[in-house]
C-alpha angles and dihedrals in degrees: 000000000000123000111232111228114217115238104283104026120125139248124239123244088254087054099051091048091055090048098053082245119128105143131231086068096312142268122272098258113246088262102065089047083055093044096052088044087051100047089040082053097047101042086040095056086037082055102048097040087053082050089048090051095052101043085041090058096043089060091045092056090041095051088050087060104048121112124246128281076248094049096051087045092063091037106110126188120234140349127306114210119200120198116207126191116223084267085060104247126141113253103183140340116230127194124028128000119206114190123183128345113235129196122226080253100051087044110106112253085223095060094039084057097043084055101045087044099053100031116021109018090174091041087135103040109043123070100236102301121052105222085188095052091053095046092055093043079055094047090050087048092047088044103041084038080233141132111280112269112240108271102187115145128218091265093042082054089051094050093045099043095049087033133024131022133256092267108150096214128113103251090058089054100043072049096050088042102056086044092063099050083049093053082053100049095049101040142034126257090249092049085051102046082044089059098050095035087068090029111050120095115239092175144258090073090304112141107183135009100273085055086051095052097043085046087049117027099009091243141111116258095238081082099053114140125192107281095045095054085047094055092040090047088050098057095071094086103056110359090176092051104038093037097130081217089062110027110016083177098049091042095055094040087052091048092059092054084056092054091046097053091042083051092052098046101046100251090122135010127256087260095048083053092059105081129127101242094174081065087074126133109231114202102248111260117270102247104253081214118191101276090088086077095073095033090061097042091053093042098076084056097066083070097062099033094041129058118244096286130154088189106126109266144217114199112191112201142181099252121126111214097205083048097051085045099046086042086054092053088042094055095043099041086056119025118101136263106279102003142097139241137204130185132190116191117191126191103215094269094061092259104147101235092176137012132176118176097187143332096275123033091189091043090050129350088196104131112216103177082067109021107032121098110206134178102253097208115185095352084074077072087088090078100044094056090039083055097045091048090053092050093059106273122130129213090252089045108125122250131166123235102208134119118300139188116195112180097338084317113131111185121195125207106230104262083030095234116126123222096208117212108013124152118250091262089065105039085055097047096046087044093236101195088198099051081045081055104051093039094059090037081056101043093033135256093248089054087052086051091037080055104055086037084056090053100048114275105150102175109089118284123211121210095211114135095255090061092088081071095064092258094147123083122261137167114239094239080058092060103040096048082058088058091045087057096048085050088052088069088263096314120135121263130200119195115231129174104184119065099180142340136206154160128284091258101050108278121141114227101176134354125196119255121209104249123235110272133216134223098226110179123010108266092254086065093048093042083044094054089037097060090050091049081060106053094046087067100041091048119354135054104321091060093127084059097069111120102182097268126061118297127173123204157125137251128212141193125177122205121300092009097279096132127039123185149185137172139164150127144233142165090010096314126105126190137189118192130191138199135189159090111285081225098053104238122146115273106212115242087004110137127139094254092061126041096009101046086048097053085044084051088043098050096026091067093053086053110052096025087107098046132084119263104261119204120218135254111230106130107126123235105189119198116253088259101056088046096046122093120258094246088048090052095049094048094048129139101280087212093067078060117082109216110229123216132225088268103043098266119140110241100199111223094221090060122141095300102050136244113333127233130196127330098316085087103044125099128252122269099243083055096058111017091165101038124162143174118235110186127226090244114039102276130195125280092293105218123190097271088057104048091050091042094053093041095043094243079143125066122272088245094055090047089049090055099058087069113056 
């Protein structure tokens, strides 16, 4: 029977439960709770398995898409590059490098464990991604406070590498993830460890393991032992930092970690880990020789002569092979203790016959022969005589060799003696500093500068006095591609190292094309400097360059001996050669007469020594002008003179209204107050006298006299 409660009394906890009373505005009953877990449950699996759906049906599709065991096979990752000489063989192959293909069955058990060890413990047992992998990698990075560590199992490796980027994004990664679920649903684990197994980059141009262990060790893979396919698993982390070519140390040290992780896991016995992996044979090193000097200078121009393509590729180039050998010899068997050597070699087209950037391609890959800006010394010479000779002087015109002082400038002959009066042939050939000095003072420092500029010097050039002296900064394929032009008679020449390019099966993609030349300086002045290149080898300071037929060059030295040139040409071929320290201090004994002008004889020899003796031109054809008689000059037709006006305009003398005469034609004085006549050929420095006398300023009686 109820107990019957007086007026005021209170209820027990059990009570107010029951009653749906709790006080303090009450709890949520026990219902409700049940109800909000249900429906959570429910909306989160309808959820998932919408999400299950979806990504169910992306990896189908995916996996509908996907190319044939056979496709991926032939799918190969980036561009080879193939580099011919002008013989047509090949020079050097740039790009990847595939070797065997090997079936799950020919891959060594050893190397299939090492991988699976290192990179994808759970390879057979999880279905393209590992959950649990990527739960443990987020547990470390919560714990260590730290980036998450990569996760990406063997087959996520396989679908990124034949199919995505490295992009680190998430999309890349949701992509890369339903590929290799695909990859999963459509082969076998051993189909798919067969595919990255001969797909996966292990560095050095190396795609797949039989191209790493003929790289490494110069075997097939089929004969892998336990240390090598440590060291070659171990490579897929960092190719670049664990490659045995680059780090033995690392390599080993990362080798070790392999073995480890294949003894922990079973994959090999505490006895099979014990094995010695820094008591590898490494294959030797292939010899980077020079000629990677001229194969990375021609490279970069593929980008600009060939549309965007990744189609393998065969570039046929100039180069001779037995010149670029015998160039290499040339440099080393001459070039000073402690210093370097480049060489540049043109056929009288431009085609680079030779090239040699330095003594040592491993040891530095700077090329020199392209890259390098060194002080010319005497070989700028060159532009100042090519500029006298323009200007009207001869080779037997007469100079004086004595002290000079241009503008507070003082230069010194070396030896410091002076020869007194000498004719230009000699001064050139004898390398006067002083005669240099006072030519370029004469024609004009700008028109020296207006004259490498016009051959081809493209580093600054400063129009300082001491200029004349080879004080500003050139390459050496600049300066020999002066040289070739002189050796053209005067005609422009471009330097050009590929001469076509195709495709493996045959198509031409691109064919050089002769460029326009130019004609740069009249032939007289080529045949003039010419003559005076010759004669500085025969007898004056390029004698170690004689090779037995006629050569014609020049030497330099800069101050202190810290550059040393050479260049030249014969027979069609034209050489610049350079010595020094990259640092630019002096080399004791180095000059251009000595080591340079013996490796351009050395190599020189080797390269003519198949083609017919050529004889120089060097007969001078002087212009009528230069032949006539001053008071003939002076007393030509003015009709054959172009009037100037105030701005530089040619005014020509048979206008409208006809030829002038007198000074009934001319303007008036306040028009052109600084008139002059400029005549069709170069004439001679035109004075006062001269200018009234060939426009008739002066009476007929006075010109008449003049001629007796």
């Amino acid at each position: 029977m109820a107990r019957n409660r007086s007026v005021g009394s209170k209820a027990t906890p059990r009570e107010r439960v029951r009653s749906g009373n709790t006080g303090g505005g009450g709890s949520r009953p026990p219902g409700r709770w049940k109800r909000f877990v249900r429906r959570v449950l429910i909306w989160g699996g309808a959820l998932a398995l919408l999400a299950a759906i979806a990504l169910g049906t992306a990896v189908y599709m995916a996996a509908q898409n996907l190319p044939s065991f056979s496709a991926l096979k032939d799918t190969k990752a980036g561009q080879t590059i193939v580099i011919r000489a002008r013989d047509g063989s090949e020079i050097v192959a740039m790009g990847p490098s595939y070797g065997q293909w090997l079936s799950y069955d020919e891959i060594p058990q050893v190397m299939k464990d090492a991988m699976v060890s290192v990179e994808d413990r759970r390879f057979f047992s999880h279905i393209g991604i590992d959950p649990l992998g990527l739960i443990r990698a987020m547990w470390v990075s919560w714990r260590d406070d730290e980036r998450t560590s990569a996760t990406s199992t063997i087959t996520q490796q396989l679908a990124r590498n034949v199919f995505l980027n490295n992009n680190r994004t998430l999309d890349r990664k949701a992509r890369e993830a339903i590929l290799a679920m695909a990859l999963e649903w459509k082969f076998s684990k051993q189909q798919i460890l067969e595919l990255y197994l001969n797909k996966v980059y292990f560095g050095g141009g190396a795609y797949g393991i039989d191209s790493a262990s003929r790289n490494f060790f110069s075997h097939s893979a089929r004969t892998l032992n336990l240390g090598e396919a440590a060291i070659i698993a171990g490579l897929v982390k960092a190719p670049s930092r664990y490659s045995p070519t680059a780090d033995v140390k690392a390599a080993v040290g990362r080798a070790n970690v392999v073995i480890a992780q294949m003894k922990k896991y079973g994959a090999i016995s505490a006895d099979q880990a014990d094995v010695d992996v820094s008591e590898i044979k490494l294959a030797p090193e292939k010899g980077q020789n020079s000629v990677r000097y001229f194969t990375d200078w021609v490279l970069p121009q593929l980008d600009l002569i060939l549309p965007e393509t990744s189609q393998p590729l065969d570039v046929w180039t100039t180069l001779d092979t037995k010149m670029q050998a015998q160039a290499t010899r040339a440099i080393k068997a001459n070039v000073p203790k402690g210093a370097q050597g480049a060489l540049v070699s043109l056929d009288r087209d431009g085609a680079v016959l030779a090239m040699v950037g330095g003594t040592d391609y491993v040891a530095t890959n700077y090329n020199r022969a392209t890259n390098a800006v060194r002080q010319p010394g005497s070989a700028w010479k060159l532009f100042v005589y090519l500029a006298a000779l323009e200007a009207g002087y001869t080779p037997d015109d007469k100079v004086k060799d004595e002290p000079v002082t241009i503008d507070g400038w003082s230069p010194h002959n070396s030896g410091g003696s002076y020869a007194g009066e000498i004719d230009v042939r000699a001064a050139f050939a004898y390398s006067k500093n002083t005669v240099a000095a006072q030519l370029g003072n004469e024609v004009g420092f700008g028109t020296v500068a207006s004259m490498a500029r016009r051959f081809g010097i493209t580093s600054p050039v400063a129009t300082n006095p001491s200029m004349v002296l080879g004080t500003n900064d050139v390459r050496v394929i600049d300066m020999t591609r002066a040289f070739a032009s002189v050796a053209a008679r005067g005609r422009s020449v471009e330097p050009y190292g590929i001469s076509k390019v195709t495709t493996v099966d045959g198509q031409e993609l691109y064919r050089h094309q002769d460029a326009r030349t130019v004609q740069l300086v009249p032939d007289y002045v080529a045949a003039g400097i010419t003559d005076l290149l010759q004669t500085a080898v025969a007898t004056g300071t390029g004698r170690a360059a004689q090779i037995g037929r006629p050569v014609a060059g020049k030497t330099g030295t800069t101050s202190s001996n810290k550059d040393g040139w050479f260049l030249g040409f014969s027979s069609g071929i034209t050489t610049g050669v350079w010595m020094g320290r990259d640092d630019a201090k002096p080399v004791g004994g180095l000059s251009g007469g000595s080591a340079p002008a013996r490796a351009f004889a050395d190599y020189m020899r080797f390269a003519v020594k198949d083609r017919p003796v050529e004889q120089f031109d060097t007969q001078l054809k002087l212009p009528d002008w230069q032949l006539e008689p001053d008071d003939e000059g002076l007393n030509g037709d003015p009709g054959d003179y172009y009037y100037v006006d105030e701005n530089g305009n040619l005014v020509e003398p048979n206008g409208p209204q006809g030829p002038r005469k007198g000074n009934d034609n001319m303007p008036p004085d306040d028009v052109l107050p600084n008139a002059g006549l400029i005549p069709a050929s170069p004439p001679p420095a035109a004075n006062k006298d001269f200018l009234e006398r060939a426009t008739g300023a002066k009476g007929k009686g006075e010109k008449e006299s003049a001629n007796p």
